[in-house]
N, CA and C atoms as a LAMMPS dump frame, in Angstrom:
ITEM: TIMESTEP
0
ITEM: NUMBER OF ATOMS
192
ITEM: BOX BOUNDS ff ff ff
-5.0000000000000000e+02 5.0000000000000000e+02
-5.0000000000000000e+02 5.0000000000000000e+02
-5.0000000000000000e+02 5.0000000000000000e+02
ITEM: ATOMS id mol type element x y z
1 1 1 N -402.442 -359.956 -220.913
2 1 2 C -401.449 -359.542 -219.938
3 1 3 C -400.581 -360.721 -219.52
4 2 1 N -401.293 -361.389 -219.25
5 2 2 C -400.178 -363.112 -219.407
6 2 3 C -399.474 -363.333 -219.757
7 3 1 N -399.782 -363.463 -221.341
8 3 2 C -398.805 -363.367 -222.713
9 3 3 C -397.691 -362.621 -222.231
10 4 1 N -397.583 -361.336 -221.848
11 4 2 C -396.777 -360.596 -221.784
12 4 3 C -395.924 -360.765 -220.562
13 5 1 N -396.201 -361.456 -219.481
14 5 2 C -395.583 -361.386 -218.433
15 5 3 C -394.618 -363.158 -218.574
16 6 1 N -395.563 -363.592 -219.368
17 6 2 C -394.51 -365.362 -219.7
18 6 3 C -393.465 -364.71 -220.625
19 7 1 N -393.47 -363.981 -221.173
20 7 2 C -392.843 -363.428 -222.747
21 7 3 C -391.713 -362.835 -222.055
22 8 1 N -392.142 -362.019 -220.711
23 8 2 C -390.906 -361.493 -219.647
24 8 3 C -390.245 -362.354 -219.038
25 9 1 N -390.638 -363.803 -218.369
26 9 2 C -389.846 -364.359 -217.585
27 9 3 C -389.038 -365.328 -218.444
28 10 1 N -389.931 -365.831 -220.044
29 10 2 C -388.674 -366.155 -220.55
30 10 3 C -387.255 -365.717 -220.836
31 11 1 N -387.843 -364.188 -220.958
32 11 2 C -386.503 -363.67 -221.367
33 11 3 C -385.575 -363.14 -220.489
34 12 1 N -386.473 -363.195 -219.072
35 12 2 C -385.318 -362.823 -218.089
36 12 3 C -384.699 -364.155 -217.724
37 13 1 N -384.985 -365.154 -217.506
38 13 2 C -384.806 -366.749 -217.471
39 13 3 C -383.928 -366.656 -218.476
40 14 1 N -384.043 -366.745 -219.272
41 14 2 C -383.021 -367.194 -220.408
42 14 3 C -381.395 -366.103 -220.226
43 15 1 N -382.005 -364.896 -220.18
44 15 2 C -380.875 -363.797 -220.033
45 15 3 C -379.764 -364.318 -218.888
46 16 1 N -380.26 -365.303 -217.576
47 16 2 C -379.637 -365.055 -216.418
48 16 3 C -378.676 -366.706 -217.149
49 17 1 N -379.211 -367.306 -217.329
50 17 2 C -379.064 -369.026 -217.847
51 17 3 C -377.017 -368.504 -219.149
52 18 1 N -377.941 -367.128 -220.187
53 18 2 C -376.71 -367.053 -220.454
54 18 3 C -375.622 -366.532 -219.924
55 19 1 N -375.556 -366.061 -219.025
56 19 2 C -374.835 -364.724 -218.207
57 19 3 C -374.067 -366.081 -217.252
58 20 1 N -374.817 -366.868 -217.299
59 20 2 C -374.521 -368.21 -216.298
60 20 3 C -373.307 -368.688 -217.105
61 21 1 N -373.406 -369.225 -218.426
62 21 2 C -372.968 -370.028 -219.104
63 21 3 C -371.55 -370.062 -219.758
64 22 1 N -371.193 -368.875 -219.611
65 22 2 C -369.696 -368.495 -219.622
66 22 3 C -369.435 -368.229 -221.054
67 23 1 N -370.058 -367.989 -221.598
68 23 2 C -370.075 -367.542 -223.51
69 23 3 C -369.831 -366.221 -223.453
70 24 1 N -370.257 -365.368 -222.536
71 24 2 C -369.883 -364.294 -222.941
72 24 3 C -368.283 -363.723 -221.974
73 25 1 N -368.314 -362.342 -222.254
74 25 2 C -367.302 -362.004 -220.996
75 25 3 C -367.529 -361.242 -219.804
76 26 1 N -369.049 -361.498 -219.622
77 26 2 C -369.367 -361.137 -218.497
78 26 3 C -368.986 -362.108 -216.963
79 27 1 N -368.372 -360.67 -216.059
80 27 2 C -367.56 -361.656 -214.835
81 27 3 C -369.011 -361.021 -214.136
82 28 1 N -370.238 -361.584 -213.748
83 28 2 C -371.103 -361.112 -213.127
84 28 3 C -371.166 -362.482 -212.082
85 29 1 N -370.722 -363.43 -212.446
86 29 2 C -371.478 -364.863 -211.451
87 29 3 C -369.804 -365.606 -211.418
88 30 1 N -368.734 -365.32 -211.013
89 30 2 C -367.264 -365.614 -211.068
90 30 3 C -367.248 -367.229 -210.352
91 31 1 N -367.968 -367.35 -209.281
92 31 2 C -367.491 -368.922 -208.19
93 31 3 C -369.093 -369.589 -208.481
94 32 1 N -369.098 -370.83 -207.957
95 32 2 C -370.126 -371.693 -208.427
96 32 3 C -371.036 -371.201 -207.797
97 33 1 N -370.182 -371.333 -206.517
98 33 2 C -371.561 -370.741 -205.597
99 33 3 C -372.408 -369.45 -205.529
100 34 1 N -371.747 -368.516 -206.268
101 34 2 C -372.784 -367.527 -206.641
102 34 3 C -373.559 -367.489 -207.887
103 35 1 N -373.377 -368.363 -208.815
104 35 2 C -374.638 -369.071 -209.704
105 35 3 C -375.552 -369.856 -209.25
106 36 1 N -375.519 -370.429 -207.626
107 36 2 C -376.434 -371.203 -207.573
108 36 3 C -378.247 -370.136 -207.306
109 37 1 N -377.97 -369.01 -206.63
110 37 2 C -379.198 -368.279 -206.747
111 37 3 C -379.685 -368.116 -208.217
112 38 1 N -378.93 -367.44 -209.051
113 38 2 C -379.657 -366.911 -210.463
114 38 3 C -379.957 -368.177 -211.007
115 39 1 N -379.468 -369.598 -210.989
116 39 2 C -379.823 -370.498 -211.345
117 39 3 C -381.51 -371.032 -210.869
118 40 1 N -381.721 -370.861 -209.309
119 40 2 C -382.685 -370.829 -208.999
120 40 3 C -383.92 -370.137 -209.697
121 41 1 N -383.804 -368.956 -209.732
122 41 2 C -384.43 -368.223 -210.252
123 41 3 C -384.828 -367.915 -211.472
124 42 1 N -383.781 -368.28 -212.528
125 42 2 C -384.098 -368.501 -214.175
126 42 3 C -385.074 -369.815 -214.122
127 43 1 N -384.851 -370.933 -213.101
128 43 2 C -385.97 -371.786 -213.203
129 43 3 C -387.012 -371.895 -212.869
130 44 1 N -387.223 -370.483 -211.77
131 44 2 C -388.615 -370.008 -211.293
132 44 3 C -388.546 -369.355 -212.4
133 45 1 N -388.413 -368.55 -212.794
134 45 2 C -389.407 -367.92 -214.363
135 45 3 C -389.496 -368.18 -215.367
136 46 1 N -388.612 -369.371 -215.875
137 46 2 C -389.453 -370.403 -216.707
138 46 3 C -390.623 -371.295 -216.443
139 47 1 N -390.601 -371.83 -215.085
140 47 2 C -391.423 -372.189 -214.961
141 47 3 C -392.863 -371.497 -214.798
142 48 1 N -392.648 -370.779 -214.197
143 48 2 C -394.021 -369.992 -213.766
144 48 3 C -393.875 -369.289 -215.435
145 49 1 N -393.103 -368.837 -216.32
146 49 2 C -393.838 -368.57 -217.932
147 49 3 C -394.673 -369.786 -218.638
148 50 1 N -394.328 -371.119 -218.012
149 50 2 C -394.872 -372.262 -218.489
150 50 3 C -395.88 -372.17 -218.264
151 51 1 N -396.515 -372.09 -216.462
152 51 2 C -397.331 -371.844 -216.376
153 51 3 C -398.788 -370.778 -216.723
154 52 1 N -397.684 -369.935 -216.983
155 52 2 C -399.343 -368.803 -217.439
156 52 3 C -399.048 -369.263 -219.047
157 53 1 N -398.314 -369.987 -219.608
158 53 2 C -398.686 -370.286 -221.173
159 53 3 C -400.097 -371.225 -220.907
160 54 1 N -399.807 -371.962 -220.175
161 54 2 C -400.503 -373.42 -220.003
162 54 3 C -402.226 -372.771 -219.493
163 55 1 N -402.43 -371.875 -218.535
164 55 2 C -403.109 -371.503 -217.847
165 55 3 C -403.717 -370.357 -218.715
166 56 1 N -402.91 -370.021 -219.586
167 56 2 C -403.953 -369.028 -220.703
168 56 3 C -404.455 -369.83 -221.707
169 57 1 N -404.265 -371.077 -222.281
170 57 2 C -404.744 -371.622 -223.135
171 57 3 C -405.629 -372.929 -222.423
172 58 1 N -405.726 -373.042 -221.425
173 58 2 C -406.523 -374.257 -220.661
174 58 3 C -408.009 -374.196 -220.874
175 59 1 N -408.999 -372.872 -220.209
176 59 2 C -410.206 -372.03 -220.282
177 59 3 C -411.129 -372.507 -221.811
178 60 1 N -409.934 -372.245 -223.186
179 60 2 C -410.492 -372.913 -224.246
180 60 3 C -410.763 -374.357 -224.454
181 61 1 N -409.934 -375.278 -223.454
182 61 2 C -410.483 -376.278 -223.816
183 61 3 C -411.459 -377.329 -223.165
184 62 1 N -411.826 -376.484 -221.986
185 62 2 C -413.258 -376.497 -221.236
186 62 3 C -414.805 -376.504 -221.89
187 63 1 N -415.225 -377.59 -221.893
188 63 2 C -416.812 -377.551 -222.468
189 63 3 C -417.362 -377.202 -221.495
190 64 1 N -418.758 -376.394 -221.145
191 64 2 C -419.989 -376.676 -220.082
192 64 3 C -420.954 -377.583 -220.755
């Protein structure tokens, strides 16, 4: 379920990052200052996808 929820925030992260970036012709984010939220936020869900990558593969490399 992890897998699947990092697999989501990359791609919503990434989706907002391009929508940001002015490549396409979407007028969704027009003045700076209304990119600064989605900017926020594409970097909360990369990060936190980092995290459950990191946090699903950690458990294996635990000895008792």
């Amino acid at each position: 379920m992890s897998r699947l929820l990092a697999w989501l925030n990359t791609a919503a992260g990434l989706i907002l990052f391009f929508a940001m970036s002015g490549i396409t012709q979407w007028v969704i984010f027009s003045t700076p200052q209304a990119k600064v939220f989605p900017f926020l936020i594409g970097i909360l869900l990369l990060v936190n996808a980092v995290y459950l990558a990191v946090s699903e593969a950690e458990p294996y490399g635990h000895r008792s």
